[in-house]
N, C-alpha and C positions, 0 to 999 in steps of 0.2 A: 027419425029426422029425414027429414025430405033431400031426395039429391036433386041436382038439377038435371044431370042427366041419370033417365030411365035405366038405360044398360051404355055400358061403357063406349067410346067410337074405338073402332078397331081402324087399323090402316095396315091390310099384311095381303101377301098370297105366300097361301101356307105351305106348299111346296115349289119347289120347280124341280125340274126332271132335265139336268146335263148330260150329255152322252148315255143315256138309260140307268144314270145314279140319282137316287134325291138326299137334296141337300136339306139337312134337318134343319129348321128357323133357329133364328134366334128371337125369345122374346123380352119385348123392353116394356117397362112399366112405366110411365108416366104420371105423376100426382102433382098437378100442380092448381093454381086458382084461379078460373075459370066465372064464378060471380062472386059480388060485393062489390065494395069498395077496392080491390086490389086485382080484382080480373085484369084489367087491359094490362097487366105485368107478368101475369098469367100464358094470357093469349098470346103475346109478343115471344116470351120463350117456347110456347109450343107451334110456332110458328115459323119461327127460327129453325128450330129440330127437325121439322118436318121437310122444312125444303133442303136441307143439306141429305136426309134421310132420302128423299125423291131423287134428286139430282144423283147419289150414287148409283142409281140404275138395280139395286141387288134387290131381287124377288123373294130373299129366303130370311124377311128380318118383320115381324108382327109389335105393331105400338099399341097397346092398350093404354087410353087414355081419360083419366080420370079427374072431379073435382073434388080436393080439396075442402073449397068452402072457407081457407082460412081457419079452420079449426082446429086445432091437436087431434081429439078422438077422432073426427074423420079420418084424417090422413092418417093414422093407425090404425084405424079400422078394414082402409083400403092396403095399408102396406100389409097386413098379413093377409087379405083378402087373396093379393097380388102373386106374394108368396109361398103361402098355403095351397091355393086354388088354382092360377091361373097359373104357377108354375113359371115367371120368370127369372132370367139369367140376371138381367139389370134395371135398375131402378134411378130414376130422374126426375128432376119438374120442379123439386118443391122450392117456393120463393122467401116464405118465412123461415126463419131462426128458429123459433119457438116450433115450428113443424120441422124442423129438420132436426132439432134435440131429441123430437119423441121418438122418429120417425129412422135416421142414417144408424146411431147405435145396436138399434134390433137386427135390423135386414141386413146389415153385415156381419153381426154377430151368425146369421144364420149363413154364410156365405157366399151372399149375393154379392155384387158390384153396385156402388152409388156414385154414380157420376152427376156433380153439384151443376146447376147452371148459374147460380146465384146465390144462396144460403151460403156463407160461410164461417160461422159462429168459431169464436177463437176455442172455444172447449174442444174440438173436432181438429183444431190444429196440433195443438200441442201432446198433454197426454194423454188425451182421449184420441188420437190420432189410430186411424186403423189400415190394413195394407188391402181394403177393398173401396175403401173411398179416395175419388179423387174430387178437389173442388178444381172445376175450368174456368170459373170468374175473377174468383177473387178472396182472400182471407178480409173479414168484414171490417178491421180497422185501415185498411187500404187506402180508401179515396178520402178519410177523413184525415188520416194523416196527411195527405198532400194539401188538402185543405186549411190544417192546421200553418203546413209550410208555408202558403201562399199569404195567410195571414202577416205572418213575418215579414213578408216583401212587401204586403202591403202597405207594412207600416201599423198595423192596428196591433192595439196596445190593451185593450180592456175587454174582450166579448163577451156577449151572452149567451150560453150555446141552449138548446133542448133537442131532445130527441124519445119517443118511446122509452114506458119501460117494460124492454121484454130484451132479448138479448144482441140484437143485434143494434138494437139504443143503447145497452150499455158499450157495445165495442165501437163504437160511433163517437161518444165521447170522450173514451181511452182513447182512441186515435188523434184525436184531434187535438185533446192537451199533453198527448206525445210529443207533436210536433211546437206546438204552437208557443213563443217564449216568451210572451206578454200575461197579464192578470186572465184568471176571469171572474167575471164581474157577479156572474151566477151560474149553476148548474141545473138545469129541468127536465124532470120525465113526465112526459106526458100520459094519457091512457093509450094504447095499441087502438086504432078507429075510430080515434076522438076527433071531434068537428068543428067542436065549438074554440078558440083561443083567445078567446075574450081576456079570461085572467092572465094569459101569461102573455097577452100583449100588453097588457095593464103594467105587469111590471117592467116589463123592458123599459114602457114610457117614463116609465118613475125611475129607471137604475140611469148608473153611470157611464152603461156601456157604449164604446165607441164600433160596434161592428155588431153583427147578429149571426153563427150560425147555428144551421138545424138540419136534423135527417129525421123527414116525416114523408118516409115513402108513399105512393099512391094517392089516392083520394084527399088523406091527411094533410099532404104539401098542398096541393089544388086550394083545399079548405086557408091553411096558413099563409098562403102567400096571397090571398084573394081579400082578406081579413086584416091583413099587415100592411095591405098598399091602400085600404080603403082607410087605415088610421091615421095618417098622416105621418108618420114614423118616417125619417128620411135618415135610415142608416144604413150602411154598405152592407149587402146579404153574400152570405157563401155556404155551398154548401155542397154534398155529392151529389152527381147524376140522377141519382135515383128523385131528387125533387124536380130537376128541369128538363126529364130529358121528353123524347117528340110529343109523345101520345099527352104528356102532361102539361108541355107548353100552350097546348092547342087550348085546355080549359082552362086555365091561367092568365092567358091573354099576353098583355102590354104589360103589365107590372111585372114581368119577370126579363123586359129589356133590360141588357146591361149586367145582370147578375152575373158571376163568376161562380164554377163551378167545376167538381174534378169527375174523372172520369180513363177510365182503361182505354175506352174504346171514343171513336169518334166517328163521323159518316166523312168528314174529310180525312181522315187518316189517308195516306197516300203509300196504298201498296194495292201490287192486282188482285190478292184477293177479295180484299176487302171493297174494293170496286165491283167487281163483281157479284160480291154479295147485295151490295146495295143495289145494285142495279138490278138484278134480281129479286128482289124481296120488292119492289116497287114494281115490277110487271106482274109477280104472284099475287101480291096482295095488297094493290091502288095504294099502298100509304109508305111514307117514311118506317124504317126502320129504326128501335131505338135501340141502347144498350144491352136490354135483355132480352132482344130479337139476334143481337150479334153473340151474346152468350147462347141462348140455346141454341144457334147455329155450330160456334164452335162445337158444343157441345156432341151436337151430330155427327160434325166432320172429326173431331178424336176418336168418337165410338166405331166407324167407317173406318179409320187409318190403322183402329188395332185389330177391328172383323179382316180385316183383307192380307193381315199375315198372322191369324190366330185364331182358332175357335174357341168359343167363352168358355168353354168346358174345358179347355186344359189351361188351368186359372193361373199355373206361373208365367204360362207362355202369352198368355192375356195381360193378364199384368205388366209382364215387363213393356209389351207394345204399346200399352197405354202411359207407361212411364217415358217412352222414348217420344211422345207426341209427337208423329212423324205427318202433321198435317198443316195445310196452309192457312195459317190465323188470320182472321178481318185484322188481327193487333198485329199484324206483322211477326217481331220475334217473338217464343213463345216457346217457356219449357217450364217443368214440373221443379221446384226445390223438395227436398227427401224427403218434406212432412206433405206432399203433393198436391199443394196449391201452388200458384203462379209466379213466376217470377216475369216481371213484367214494366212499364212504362206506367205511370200515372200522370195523365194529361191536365191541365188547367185550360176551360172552356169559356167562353162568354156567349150569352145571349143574344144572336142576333135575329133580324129582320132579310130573309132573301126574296123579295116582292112581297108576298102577303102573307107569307109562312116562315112561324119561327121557326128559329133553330140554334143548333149551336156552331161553334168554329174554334179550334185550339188557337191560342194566346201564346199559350211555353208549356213545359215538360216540368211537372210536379216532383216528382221523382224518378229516379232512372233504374231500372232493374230493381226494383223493392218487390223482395221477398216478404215475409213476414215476421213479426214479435216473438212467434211462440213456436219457430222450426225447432229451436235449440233443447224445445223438450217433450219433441215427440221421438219415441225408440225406433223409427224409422229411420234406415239408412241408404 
């Protein structure tokens, strides 16, 4: 199977020499997606990582960075690759569920560290919960529950939800009729890359639903909301970040004004780091920053906050650093609950227009310090 890229990009200098000591690297694995349909989700988190990675100034830390492809055997293919071969400490990147199922179990099994920037499949929360993974974004029914919430304030009483089926479609749905205390009208999985929504706009038009939403990351959403505003269907959409946020508004256009949407992170969030990040991520690299630019930023700035009082090799003293997330979040507050995913803010966004570039802008606070479903049955303490 063809990779896109030849040999891996590397981004290290493999020693530096302190007062006549060398400091042994540390090296990071990166696996994330890079082409298809779900690249710019890809590129955004390995973008993110990078510039928190550069701005620490440390000469003695090596990224090997890989694609994916979207595939399960690839990114299994590369994590033992990574493992076996290339001989890293920590491992990162991947965007899918379905790759992170194959993919977080083994390489901590083998005693590596995975630190999530994005993937967070509830199987990985609870009792599959390990004390080498930490997820930095988010447990995956998160912004679907606030979503659910918002529904309620909406007012909407009957939706129609769909989402993938692969796993983080089904925690997308869990989430959202967690929250949500009206009917629904129908439930939908779609294929994982699917493009066409012909049918299942078909039946929205024929149901009784009063609201629509969906979690069809990447390309997927582009396709469905481009499909949905060309049918003449005039119902209130909601859904998480991962549908509207920058890179995706851009191909979407005008029919994603107005929609409401949740989301951890925001570019107006109003704290200095995360001013800074944005402001930065927009001199590095000419474009808006979106959600999973400021996840694999955090992402970077965790990994830096536990190197700078712990070497990865003494893995309790590691550990704990990274449990103590002693760094400054684009999300403002920000710490670990004992199955070590976020405890955190979920924000509700709308669609806007700032000159001729969309964007979003926070409305209200979805929920407040939500942790997760399934801390209560992981044996972490």
């Amino acid at each position: 199977m063809k990779k896109v890229f030849k040999f891996p990009i590397i981004i290290s200098a493999l020693f530096s020499v302190i007062a006549g000591t060398a400091i042994a690297e540390t090296k990071i694995g990166m696996i994330t997606t890079l082409s298809g349909g779900g690249a710019g989700l890809g590129v955004d988190v390995r973008d993110g990582f990078m510039l928190a990675i550069n701005q620490s100034g440390r000469s003695d830390i090596k990224v090997i960075i890989e694609d994916d492809q979207r595939k399960p055997d690839i990114a299994v293919k590369l994590a033992d690759k990574m493992v076996q071969s290339e001989k890293v400490d920590i491992l990162t990147g991947i965007i899918w569920s379905n790759l992170a199922m194959a993919v977080v179990p083994s390489v901590t099994a083998q005693g590596k560290f995975y630190l999530s920037p994005n993937a967070g499949p509830s199987a990985l929360a609870g009792k599959g919960c390990h004390e080498n993974y930490f997820n930095v974004a988010w447990q995956n029914d998160n912004l679907h529950e606030a979503a659910g919430g918002y529904g309620n304030v909406a007012g909407y009483k009957n939706s129609f939800i769909l989402a993938p089926n692969y796993p983080a479609g089904k925690d997308a749905l869990t989430g959202y009729k967690r929250f949500f205390k009206g009917k629904i009208e129908k439930e939908l999985y779609t294929k994982l890359g699917q493009k066409d929504y012909a049918a299942e706009i078909a039946q929205i038009r024929s149901s009784k639903a009063d609201s629509i939403f969906f979690f069809l990351p990447g390309g997927m959403g582009i396709s469905f909301m481009k499909q949905l505003s060309q049918s003449g269907i005039n119902l209130p959409v909601i859904g998480p970040a991962f549908s509207f946020d920058q890179g995706i508004l851009k191909a979407v256009g005008d029919a994603a004004l107005g929609v409401k949407n949740t989301s951890q992170w925001s570019k107006d969030l109003d704290n200095k780091a995360n001013k800074k990040f944005v402001q930065d991520f927009q001199k590095e690299y000419g474009r808006l920053p979106s959600l999973y630019a400021s996840q694999g930023y955090d992402t970077g700035k965790l990994l830096i906050s536990a190197l700078n009082v712990a070497d990865v090799k003494d893995q309790d003293k590691f550990r704990s650093a990274l449990k103590n997330a002693n760094f400054e979040s684009t999300r403002g507050s920000f710490k670990f609950d004992t199955n070590q995913h976020p405890i955190q803010d979920i924000y509700v966004r709308e669609v806007i227009k700032e000159g001729k570039i969309l964007t979003n802008k926070i409305i209200s606070t979805g929920l407040k310090d939500r942790s997760n479903a399934y801390v209560k049955d992981c044996p972490l303490k």
